[in-house]
N, C-alpha and C positions, 0 to 999 in steps of 0.2 A: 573521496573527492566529490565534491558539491557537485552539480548536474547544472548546465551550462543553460541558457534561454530557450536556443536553438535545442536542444539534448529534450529538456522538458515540453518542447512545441511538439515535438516528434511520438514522444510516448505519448503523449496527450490523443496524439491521432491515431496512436497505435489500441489506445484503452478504450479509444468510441464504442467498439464494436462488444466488450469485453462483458459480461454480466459477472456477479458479484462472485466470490470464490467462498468468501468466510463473511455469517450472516450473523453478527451480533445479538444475544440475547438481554433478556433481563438482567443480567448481571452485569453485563459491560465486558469492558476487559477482562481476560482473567490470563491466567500463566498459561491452561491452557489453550488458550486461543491464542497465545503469543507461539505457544511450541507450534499450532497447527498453523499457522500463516508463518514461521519460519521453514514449514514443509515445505509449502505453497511458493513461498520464494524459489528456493533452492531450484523445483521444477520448471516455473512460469517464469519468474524474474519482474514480471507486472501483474499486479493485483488487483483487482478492487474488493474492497470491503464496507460491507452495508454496517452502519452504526446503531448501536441500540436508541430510542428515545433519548430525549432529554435536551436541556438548551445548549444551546451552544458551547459556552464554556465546558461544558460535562462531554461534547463531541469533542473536543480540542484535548483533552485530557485523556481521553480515551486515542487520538491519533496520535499524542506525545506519546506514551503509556506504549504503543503498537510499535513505533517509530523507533525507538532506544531500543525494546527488547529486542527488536529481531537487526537491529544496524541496516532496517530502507530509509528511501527518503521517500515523503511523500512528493507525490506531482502534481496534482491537483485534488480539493473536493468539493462536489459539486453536491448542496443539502446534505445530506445521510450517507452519501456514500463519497469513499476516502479510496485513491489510488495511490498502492504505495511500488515503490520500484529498487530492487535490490539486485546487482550483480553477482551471476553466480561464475566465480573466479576460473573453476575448475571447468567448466564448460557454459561458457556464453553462447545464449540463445538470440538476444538481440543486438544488432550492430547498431550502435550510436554515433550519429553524425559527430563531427568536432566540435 
């Protein structure tokens, strides 16, 4: 279920405070860093994650690439770093407005 305006306003104030969990290397993406920020999810449910270098496009590939494998959606990124927000079914930590 897509995240509503209001649902994204909220996590967005919730991630202000949040510093990066999963800190991209030289490589970029990789499967493991897809397994360790689906940890990450599962615990937090809001992420953020600092992106390796490179232009744009190469950061958007590397959020798709993030995004698919672990089933978040991202919420906002702001430069280099990418929040991604995934509910955890079996015990929800954050309450989402309607």
């Amino acid at each position: 279920m897509p995240l509503s305006p209001s649902q994204r306003r909220y996590l967005r104030s919730l991630a202000h405070d949040l510093h990066p969990v999963i800190l991209l290397g030289a490589k970029g993406a990789t499967p493991a860093v897809v397994k360790e920020l689906d940890l990450a999810l599962d615990r937090h449910e809001l992420v953020k994650v600092k992106l390796s270098g490179g232009d744009r496009e190469q950061r958007e590939a590397q959020i798709t690439y993030l995004s698919e494998g672990t089933g978040a959606e991202s919420v906002q990124q702001i430069g280099h770093t990418v929040t991604l927000f995934r509910r955890n079914e079996d015990e929800p930590k954050l309450a989402l407005p309607r």
